[in-house]
C-alpha positions in Angstrom: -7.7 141.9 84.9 -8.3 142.2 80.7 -7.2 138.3 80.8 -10.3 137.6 83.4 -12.7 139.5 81.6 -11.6 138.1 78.6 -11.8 134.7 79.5 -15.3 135.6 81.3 -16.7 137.0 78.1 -15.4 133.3 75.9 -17.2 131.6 78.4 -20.9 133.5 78.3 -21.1 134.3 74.6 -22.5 132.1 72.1 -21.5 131.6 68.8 -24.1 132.1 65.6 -22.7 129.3 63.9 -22.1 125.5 65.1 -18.7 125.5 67.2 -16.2 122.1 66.7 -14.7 121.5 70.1 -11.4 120.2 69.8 -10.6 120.5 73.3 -12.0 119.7 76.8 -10.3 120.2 80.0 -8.5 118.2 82.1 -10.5 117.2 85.5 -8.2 118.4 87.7 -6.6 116.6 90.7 -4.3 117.8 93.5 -1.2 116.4 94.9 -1.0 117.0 98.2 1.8 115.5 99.0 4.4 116.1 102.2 7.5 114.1 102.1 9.3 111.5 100.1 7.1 108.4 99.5 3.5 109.8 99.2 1.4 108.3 97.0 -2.0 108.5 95.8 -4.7 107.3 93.3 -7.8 109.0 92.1 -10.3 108.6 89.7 -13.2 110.8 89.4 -16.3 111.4 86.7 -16.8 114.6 85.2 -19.7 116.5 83.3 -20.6 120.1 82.2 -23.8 121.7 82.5 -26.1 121.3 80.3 -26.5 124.4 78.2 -30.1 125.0 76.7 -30.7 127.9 74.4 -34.2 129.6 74.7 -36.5 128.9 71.5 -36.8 132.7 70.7 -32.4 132.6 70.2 -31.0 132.4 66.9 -28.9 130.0 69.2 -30.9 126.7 69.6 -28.2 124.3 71.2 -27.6 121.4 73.4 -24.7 120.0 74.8 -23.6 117.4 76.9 -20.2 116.1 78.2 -19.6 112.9 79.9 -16.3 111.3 81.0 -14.0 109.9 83.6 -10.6 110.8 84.6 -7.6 109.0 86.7 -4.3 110.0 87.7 -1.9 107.9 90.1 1.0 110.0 91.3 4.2 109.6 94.0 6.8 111.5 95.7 10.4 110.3 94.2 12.0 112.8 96.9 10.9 115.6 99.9 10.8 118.2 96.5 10.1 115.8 93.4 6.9 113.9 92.0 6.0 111.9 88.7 2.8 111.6 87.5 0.7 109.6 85.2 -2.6 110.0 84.3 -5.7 109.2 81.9 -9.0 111.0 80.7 -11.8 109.4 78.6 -14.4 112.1 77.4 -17.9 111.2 75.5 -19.7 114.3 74.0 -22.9 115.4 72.3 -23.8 118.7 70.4 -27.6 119.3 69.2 -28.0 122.3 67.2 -31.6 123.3 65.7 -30.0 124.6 62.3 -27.0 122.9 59.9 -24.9 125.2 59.3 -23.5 123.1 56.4 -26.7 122.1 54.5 -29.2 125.0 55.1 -32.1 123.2 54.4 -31.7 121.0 57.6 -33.2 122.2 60.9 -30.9 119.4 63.0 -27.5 119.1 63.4 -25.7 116.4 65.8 -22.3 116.2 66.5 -20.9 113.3 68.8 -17.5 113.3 70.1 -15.1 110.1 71.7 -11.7 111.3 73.6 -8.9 109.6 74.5 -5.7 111.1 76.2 -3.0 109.8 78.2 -0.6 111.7 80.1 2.6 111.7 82.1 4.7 114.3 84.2 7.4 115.6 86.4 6.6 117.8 89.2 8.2 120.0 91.9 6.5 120.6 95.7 7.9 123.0 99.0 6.1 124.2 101.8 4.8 127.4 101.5 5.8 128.8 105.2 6.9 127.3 108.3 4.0 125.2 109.1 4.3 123.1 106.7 -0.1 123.2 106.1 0.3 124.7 102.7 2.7 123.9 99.6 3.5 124.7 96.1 3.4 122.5 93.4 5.0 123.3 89.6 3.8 120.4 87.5 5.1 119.9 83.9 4.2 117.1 81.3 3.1 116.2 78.1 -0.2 113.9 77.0 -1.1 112.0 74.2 -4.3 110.5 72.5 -6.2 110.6 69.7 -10.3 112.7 69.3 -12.2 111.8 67.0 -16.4 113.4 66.2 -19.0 112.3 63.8 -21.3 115.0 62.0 -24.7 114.4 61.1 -27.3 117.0 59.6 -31.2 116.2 59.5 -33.9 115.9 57.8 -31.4 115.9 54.6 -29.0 113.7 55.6 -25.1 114.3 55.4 -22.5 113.0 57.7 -19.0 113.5 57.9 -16.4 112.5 60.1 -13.0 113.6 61.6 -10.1 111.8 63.3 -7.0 113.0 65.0 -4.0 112.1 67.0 -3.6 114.6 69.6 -0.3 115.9 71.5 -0.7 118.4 74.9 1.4 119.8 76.7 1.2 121.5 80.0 2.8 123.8 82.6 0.5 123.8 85.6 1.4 125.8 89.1 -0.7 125.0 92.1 -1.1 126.4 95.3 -2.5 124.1 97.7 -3.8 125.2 101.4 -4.3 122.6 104.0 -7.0 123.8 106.4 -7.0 120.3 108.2 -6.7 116.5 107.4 -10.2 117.1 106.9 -10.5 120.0 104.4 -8.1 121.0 101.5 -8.2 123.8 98.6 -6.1 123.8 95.7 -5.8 126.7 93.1 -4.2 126.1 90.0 -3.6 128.2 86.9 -2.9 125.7 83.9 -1.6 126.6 80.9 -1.6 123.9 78.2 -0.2 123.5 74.1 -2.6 121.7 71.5 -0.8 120.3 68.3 -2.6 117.7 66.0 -1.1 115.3 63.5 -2.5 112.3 61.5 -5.6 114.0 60.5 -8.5 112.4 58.6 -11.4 114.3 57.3 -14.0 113.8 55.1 -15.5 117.5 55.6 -15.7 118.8 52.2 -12.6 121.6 51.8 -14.3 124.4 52.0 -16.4 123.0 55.0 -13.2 122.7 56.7 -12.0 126.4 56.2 -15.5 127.8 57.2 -15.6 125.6 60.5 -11.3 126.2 61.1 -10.4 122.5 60.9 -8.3 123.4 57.9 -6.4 125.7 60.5 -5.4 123.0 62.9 -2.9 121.2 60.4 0.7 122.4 61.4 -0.5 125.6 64.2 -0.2 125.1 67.5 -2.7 126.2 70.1 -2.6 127.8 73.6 -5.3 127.4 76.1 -5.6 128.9 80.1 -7.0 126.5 81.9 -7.6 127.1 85.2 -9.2 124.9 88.1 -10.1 124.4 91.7 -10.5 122.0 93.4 -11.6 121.1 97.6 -10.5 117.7 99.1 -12.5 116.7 102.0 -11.4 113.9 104.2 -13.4 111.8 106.7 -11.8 111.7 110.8 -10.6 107.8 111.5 -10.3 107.7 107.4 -7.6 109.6 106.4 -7.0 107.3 103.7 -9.8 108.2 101.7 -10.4 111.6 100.7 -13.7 113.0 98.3 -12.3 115.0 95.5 -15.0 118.4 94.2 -13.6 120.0 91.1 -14.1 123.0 89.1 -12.3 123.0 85.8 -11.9 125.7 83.1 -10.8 126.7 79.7 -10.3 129.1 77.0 -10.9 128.4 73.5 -7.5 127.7 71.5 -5.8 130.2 69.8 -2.4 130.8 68.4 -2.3 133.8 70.4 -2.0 133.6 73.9 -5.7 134.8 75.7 -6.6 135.8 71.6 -9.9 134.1 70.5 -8.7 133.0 67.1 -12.6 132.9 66.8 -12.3 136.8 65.8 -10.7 136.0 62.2 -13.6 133.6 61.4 -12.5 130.1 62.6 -14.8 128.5 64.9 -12.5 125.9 66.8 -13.6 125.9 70.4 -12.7 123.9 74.1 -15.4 123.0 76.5 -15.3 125.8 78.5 -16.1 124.4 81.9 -16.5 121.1 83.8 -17.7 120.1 86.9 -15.7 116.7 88.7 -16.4 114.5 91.1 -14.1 111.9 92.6 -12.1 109.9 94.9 -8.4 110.2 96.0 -6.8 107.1 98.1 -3.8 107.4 99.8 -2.4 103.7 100.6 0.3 105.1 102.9 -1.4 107.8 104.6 -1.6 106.1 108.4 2.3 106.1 108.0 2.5 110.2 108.1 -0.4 112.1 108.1 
């Protein structure tokens, strides 16, 4: 229960200083597979809410999030899948202060992600009636983030460019209502490390925002999601994919803000997903 308040709390509160995301979730996407042989691909867009601070707040800040994620997947055996998937996310911070040049009343940050992934996962039935199953997905991505920073009217800019590794353990639970209607839960907890970093922050920039921090540390994140599949009768080959997806902000404790010493790393805390999974074989069993 302290983990879900916690993570409640991350989610609501707003900094007094510009955050640097250096994460955003993963859009999440089921495999709800049966038997040897399934297979399925799936792409799907992704955004979060835009977040809009009232005038009065010492908090003046827009964001937007924009991407697109795909994942293929197959069932090697009745119990083992591989994965492979792909995420592309484009991202825009406005805050109505710098909190590098005071003078400024306008700070943009813009953000371009890139991050491939692949994985080995394990799937049984979770009772008798073979409606419901649980998956245990493992796997490891790789990509490279990059963000420019620009302050206004007094113009700076800086830039920042990494290569970035994650790694993931994600359990799912995934109920099968019908063919027509499916729920998965799944509690995903993923590794940040970052190598090959280029910076043009000033040093002391970098310790105040905590990118000086990310160079040898690696960072936990819970990132949890749900997700509902709904499926179309005579279509079962097609299914529409609606897709909650959360996360923390890193830390190098697990479920510890390492906001609380001072650094100001965050994740994009939430985004929303919409897609489409196809299943080319799914006349042959389902």
């Amino acid at each position: 229960m302290k983990i879900i308040i916690a993570f409640l709390i991350s989610v609501v509160l707003f900094s007094c200083t510009s955050p640097r995301f250096v994460n955003s979730p993963t859009a999440y996407n089921a495999n709800f597979f049966k038997e040897k042989g399934d297979f399925k691909i799936s792409a799907s867009g992704s955004m979060n809410l835009n977040r809009v601070v009232e005038e009065e707040s010492d908090d003046n800040h827009r964001e937007r999030s924009f991407g697109a994620d795909f994942q293929a997947a197959y069932a090697v055996t009745d119990h083992f899948l591989v994965t492979a998937g792909g995420l592309f996310r484009k991202e825009t911070d406005k805050f109505y202060w710098d909190d590098l040049i005071s003078s400024n009343t306008e700070n943009k940050v813009r953000y371009n992600r890139y991050l491939l992934d692949i994985g080995l996962g394990y799937y049984t039935a979770m009772g008798r009636s073979k409606k419901h199953f649980f998956n245990l997905t493992g796997g490891l991505g790789f990509g490279k983030a990059s963000h420019t920073d620009n302050g206004f009217p007094d113009l700076r800019s800086r830039t920042y460019d990494v290569n970035v590794l994650k790694y993931y353990l994600q359990p799912a639970f995934n109920f099968g209502f019908s063919e027509s209607f499916k729920m998965s839960i799944a509690p995903k907890i993923s590794a940040l490390n970052f190598n090959n970093i280029k910076s043009t922050y000033l040093p002391g920039e970098g310790e105040m925002l905590g990118l000086n921090n990310v160079r040898g540390n690696t960072f936990i994140m819970f990132e949890p999601s749900v997700l509902f599949q709904v499926g179309f009768k005579n279509a079962e080959w097609i299914k529409i994919d609606i897709g909650l997806n959360f996360s923390t902000n890193p830390t190098n404790r697990l479920f510890n803000d390492i906001d609380s010493e001072g650094e100001n790393l965050h994740s994009r805390n939430f985004l929303f997903s919409l897609g489409t999974s196809f299943y080319p074989f799914a006349g042959r069993n389902r």
